[in-house]
Structures are given as C-alpha cells and as structure tokens.
C-alpha beads as a LAMMPS data file, in Angstrom:
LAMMPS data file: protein, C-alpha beads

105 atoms
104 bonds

1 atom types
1 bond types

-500.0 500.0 xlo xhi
-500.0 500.0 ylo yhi
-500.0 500.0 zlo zhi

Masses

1 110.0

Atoms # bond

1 1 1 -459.966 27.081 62.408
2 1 1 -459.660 30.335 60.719
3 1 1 -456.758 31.099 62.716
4 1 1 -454.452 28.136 61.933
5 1 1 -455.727 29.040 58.028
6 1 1 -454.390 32.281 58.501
7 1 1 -451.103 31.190 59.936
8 1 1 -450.049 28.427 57.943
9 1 1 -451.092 30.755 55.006
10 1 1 -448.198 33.385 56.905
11 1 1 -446.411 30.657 57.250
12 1 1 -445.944 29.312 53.567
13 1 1 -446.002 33.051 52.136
14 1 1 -442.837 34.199 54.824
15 1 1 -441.182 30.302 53.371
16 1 1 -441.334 31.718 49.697
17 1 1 -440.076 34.849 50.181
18 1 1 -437.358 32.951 52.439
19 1 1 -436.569 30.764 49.540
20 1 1 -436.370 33.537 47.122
21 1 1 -433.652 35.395 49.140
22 1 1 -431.868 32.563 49.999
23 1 1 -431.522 31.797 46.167
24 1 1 -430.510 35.281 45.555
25 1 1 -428.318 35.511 47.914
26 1 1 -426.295 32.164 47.168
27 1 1 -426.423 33.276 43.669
28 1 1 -424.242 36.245 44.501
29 1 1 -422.152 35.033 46.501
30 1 1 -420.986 32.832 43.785
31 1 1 -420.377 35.310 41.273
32 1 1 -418.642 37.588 44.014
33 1 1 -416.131 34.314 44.684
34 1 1 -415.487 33.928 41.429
35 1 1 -414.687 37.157 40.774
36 1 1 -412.194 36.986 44.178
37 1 1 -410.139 34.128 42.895
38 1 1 -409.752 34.613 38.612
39 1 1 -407.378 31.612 38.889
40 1 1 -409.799 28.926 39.927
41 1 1 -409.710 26.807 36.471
42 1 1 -406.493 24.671 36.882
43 1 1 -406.190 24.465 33.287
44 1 1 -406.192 28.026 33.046
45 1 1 -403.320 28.575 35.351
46 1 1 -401.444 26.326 34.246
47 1 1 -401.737 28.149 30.819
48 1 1 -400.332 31.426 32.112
49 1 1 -397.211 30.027 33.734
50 1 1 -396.254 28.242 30.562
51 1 1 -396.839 31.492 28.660
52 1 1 -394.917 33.991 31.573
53 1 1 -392.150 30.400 31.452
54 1 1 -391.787 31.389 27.963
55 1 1 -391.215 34.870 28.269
56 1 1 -388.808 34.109 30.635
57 1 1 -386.497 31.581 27.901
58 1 1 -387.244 34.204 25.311
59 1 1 -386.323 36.947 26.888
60 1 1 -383.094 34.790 27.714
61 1 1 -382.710 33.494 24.172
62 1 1 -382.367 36.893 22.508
63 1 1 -382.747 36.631 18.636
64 1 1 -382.461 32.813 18.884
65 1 1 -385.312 30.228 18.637
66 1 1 -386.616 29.215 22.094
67 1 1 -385.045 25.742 23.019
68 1 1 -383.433 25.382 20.613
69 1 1 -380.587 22.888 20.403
70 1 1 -377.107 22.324 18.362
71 1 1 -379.085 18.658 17.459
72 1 1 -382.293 21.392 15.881
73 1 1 -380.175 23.779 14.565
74 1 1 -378.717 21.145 12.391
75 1 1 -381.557 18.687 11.155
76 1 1 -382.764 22.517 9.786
77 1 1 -379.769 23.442 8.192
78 1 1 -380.148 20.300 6.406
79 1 1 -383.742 21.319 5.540
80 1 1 -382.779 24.588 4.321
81 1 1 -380.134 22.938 1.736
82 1 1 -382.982 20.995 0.777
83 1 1 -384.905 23.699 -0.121
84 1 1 -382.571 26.281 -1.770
85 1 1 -381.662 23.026 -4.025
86 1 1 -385.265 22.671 -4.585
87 1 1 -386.418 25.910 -5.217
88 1 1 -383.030 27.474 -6.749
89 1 1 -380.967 29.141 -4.046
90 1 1 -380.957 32.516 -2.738
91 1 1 -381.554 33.439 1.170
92 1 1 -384.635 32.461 2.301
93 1 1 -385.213 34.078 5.339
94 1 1 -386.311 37.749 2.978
95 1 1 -389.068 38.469 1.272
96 1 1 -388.768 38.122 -2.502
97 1 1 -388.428 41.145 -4.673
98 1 1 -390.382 41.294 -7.889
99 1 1 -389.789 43.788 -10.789
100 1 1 -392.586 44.254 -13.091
101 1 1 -391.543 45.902 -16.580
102 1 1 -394.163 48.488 -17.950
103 1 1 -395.585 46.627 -20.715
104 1 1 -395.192 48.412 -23.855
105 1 1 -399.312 48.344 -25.615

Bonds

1 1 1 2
2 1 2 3
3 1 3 4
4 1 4 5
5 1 5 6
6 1 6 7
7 1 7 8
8 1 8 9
9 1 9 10
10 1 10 11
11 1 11 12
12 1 12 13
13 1 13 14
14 1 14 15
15 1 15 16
16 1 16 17
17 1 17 18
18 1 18 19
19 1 19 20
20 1 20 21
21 1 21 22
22 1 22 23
23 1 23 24
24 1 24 25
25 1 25 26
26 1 26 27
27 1 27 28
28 1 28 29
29 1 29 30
30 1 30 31
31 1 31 32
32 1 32 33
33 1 33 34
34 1 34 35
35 1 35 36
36 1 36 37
37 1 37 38
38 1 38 39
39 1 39 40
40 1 40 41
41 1 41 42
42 1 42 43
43 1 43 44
44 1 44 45
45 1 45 46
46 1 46 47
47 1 47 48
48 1 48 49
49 1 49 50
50 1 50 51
51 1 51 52
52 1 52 53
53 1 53 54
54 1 54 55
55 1 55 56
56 1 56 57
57 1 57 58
58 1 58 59
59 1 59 60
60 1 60 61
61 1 61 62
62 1 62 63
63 1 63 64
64 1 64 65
65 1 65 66
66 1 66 67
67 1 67 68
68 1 68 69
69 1 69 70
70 1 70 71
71 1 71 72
72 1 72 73
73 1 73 74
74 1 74 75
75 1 75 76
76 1 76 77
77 1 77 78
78 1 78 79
79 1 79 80
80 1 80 81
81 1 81 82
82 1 82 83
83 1 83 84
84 1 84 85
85 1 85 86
86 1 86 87
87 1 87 88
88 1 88 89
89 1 89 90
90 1 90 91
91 1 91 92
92 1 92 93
93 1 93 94
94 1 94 95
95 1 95 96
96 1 96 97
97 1 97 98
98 1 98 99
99 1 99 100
100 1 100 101
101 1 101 102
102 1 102 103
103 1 103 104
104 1 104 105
C-alpha cells in the first residue's frame, strides 16, 4: 500500500513538472515564430506595400502631386481662384511676410 502511495505520489509530482515544461516550452516557441515571420498580420502587410506602392508613384511623379489628374488639377485651380478672390490675391503657395514698424512710445 505504501508503495503504490509512493508511486502515484512520483507519478503526479513527474506530471507537474511535465506540464510546467511543456507550457514553457510552447510558450517559446511562439514568441520565437513570431519573431521568424514579422509579416504575419495581413493588415499589416498590406500596409507596407501601399506605402513602398507609393514611393514607387512618387518617386515617378517628381515635384507633382501623386495621382494626380488633368480632371484634379483643374477642379483646384478653380479652388484657388476662389480663394485669392476671397482672401485678396497674391500667391498662395508662400508663407506670408509681415513687417512690424517699431512703435514710436
């Protein structure tokens, strides 16, 4: 009787430490995958080829907007005029220059 106390005692201690290693070692192996292949979230890879697609058509474009059509180009020309009539002219693709007059005390 003592005996089969002693072994399934063995028996349950050598299925803990089983269990423990097992979890250890699946919990590794996971990180060690995920580490392998970056690329594993679709959405994510998707992301990057749009951005290095981009590139790409910029690169191409040169100083242009990217995609950008004769049918664009002129519904913001016509929003442009808007504007210059709006606000009073003058290019409006610089950065306004102010000149402040020393005030006289």
């Amino acid at each position: 009787m003592a005996v089969a106390f002693r072994f399934t005692r063995q028996l349950s201690q050598t299925a803990g430490s089983l269990m423990a290693s097992c979890r250890r070692n699946l919990g590794m192996a996971s990180v060690l995958m995920a580490k392998a292949d970056k690329n594993v979230d679709p959405i994510q890879k998707l992301f990057v080829e749009k951005l290095q697609e981009y590139k790409k058509k910029s690169a191409a474009s040169g100083d242009e907007l990217v995609d950008f059509t004769p049918d664009k180009k002129a519904k913001m020309e016509v929003e442009m005029d808007q504007i210059r009539k709006r606000f009073g002219g003058g290019n409006l693709e610089e950065f306004p220059k102010f000149d402040f007059d020393e005030a006289s005390a």
